[in-house]
N, C-alpha and C positions, 0 to 999 in steps of 0.2 A: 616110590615104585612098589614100595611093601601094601602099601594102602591098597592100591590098582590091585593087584592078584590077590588081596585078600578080599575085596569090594565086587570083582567079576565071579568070584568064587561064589559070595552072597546074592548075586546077579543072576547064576547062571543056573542054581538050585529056586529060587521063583521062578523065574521063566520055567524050567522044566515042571511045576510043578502046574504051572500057568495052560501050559501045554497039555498036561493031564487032563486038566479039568475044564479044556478049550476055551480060557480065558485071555489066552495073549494080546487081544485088542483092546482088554478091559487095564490089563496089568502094563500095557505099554499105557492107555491113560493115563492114568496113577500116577507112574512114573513119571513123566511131562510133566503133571502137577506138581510132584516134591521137587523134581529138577527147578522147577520157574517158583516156587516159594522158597528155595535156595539160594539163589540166585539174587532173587530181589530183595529178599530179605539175611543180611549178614546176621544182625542179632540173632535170630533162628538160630544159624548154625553155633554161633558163641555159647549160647546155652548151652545146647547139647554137649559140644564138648568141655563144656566149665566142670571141671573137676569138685567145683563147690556145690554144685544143684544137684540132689539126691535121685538117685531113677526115680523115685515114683513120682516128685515134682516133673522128672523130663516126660516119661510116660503120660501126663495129667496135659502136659502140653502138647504133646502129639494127638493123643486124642479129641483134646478139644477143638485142635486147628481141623483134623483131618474127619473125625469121624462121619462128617456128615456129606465129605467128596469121594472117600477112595473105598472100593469094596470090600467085603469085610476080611478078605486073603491078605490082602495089602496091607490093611490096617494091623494086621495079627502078626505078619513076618515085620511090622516096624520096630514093633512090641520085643517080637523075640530079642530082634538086633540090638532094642535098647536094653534087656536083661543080660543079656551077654558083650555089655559095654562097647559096643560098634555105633552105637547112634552118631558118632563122629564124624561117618564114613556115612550116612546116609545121602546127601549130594554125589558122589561118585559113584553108589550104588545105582542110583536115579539113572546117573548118565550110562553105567555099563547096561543097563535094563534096555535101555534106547538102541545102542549100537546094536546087541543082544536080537532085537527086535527087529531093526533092518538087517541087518545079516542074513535072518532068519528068512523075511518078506523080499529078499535082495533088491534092497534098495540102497543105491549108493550115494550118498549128498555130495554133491559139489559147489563150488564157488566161483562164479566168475565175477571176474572184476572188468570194469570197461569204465573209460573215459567220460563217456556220457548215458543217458538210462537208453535202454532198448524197447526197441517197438517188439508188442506181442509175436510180427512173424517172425521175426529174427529170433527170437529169444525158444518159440517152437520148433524153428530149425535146428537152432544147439540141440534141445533136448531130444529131436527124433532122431538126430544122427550121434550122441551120446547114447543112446537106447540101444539104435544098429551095433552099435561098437562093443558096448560093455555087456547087452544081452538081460540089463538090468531095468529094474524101475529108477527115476530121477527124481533127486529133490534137488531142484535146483535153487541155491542161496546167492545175490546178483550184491555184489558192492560198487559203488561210483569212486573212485580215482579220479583226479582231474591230471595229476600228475603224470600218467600215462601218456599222456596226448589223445592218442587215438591207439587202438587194434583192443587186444584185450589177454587176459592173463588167466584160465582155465585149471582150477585144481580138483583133483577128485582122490581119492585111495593115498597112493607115494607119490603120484605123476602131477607134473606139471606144464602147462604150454604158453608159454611165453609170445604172443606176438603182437607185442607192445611197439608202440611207435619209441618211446623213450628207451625200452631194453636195445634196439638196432641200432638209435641213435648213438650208444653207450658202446658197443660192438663195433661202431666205427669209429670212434673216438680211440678206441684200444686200436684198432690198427694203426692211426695214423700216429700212434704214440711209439709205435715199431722204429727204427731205423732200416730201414731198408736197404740203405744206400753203401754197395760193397766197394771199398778201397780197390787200386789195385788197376782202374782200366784208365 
C-alpha cells in the first residue's frame, strides 16, 4: 500500500508537469510503453530492483531500452526515480500515470463479461447508454465466460451488474435451499 502512495505521488508530480508543458498525450504514451515492457518483461523489473546492479548499470539499462521511444521528459524523470532509488516502483508509477490520465480525459474502462462474443451493435448500445449514465468517455474491455451461460456481468469504478443466467440460476437454488415450510397448521 506504501508503494501505491508513494508511486501516484511520483505519478502525479509528471503529470502535473506534463500538464505544464501540454504534453499529457505524449507522457500517457510513455507511460503505456514502460507499463507493457513491465509487464512482459519480469527480468526488467528484477534488475531494477536487485539490490546488487549499481544505479549507473540500472541507469545504462533504461536508457538504452528507452532512449530511443520515450520523450526526453520521460526519459529524465526515470533517471531521477533511479538516483533516488525508486526504480522499483517504476511499473506502478507507469500504471498511476494511466489512471492519472483517464481521470483527467474522464474516461472510465469497464469490463464486460458475456457468455459468448458480441456483435458490433450490441456492444455500441452498452457503450452509448454507459456514456448517457456515467457522462463519460468509455473504454470498453469485453471478456468471454462460457460459464455464464447467457446475459452478462458489467463492471466499471466499485459497481457491478450482474445479469448472468448462472448468478439467477444460483439465486434460485438459494431459495429453494430455504425451508419454508411452517410447523404448526
Amino acid at each position: 500500500m506504501k508503494e501505491k502512495i508513494i508511486a501516484n505521488r511520483y505519478a502525479k508530480a509528471l503529470f502535473d508537469l506534463a500538464i505544464e508543458k501540454d504534453l499529457q498525450e505524449r507522457i500517457n504514451h510513455d507511460a503505456l510503453l514502460i507499463y507493457d515492457v513491465c509487464v512482459s518483461n519480469r527480468e526488467f523489473i528484477l534488475v531494477l530492483r536487485s539490490p546488487v546492479i549499481k544505479e549507473k548499470k540500472k541507469l545504462a539499462i533504461i536508457d538504452q531500452i528507452f532512449r530511443k521511444h520515450l520523450h526526453e521528459l520521460t526519459l529524465s524523470f526515470l533517471k531521477i526515480i533511479t538516483s533516488h532509488r525508486r526504480e522499483g516502483l517504476i511499473e506502478e508509477i507507469a500504471k498511476q500515470i494511466i489512471e492519472i490520465y483517464k481521470k483527467y480525459k474522464n474516461i472510465i474502462t469497464t469490463k464486460l463479461t458475456t457468455a459468448v462474443k458480441l456483435d458490433d451493435d450490441i456492444r455500441k448500445r452498452i457503450i452509448a447508454l454507459l456514456k448517457e449514465q456515467t457522462k463519460a468517455e468509455i473504454e470498453l474491455h469485453e471478456e468471454i465466460n462460457e460459464e455464464l451461460i447467457g446475459g452478462f456481468v458489467l463492471s466499471y469504478d466499485d459497481k457491478q451488474y450482474d445479469a448472468s443466467i448462472i448468478t439467477q440460476l444460483q439465486k434460485l437454488h438459494h431459495e429453494f435451499d430455504e425451508n419454508l415450510f411452517i410447523k404448526g397448521y
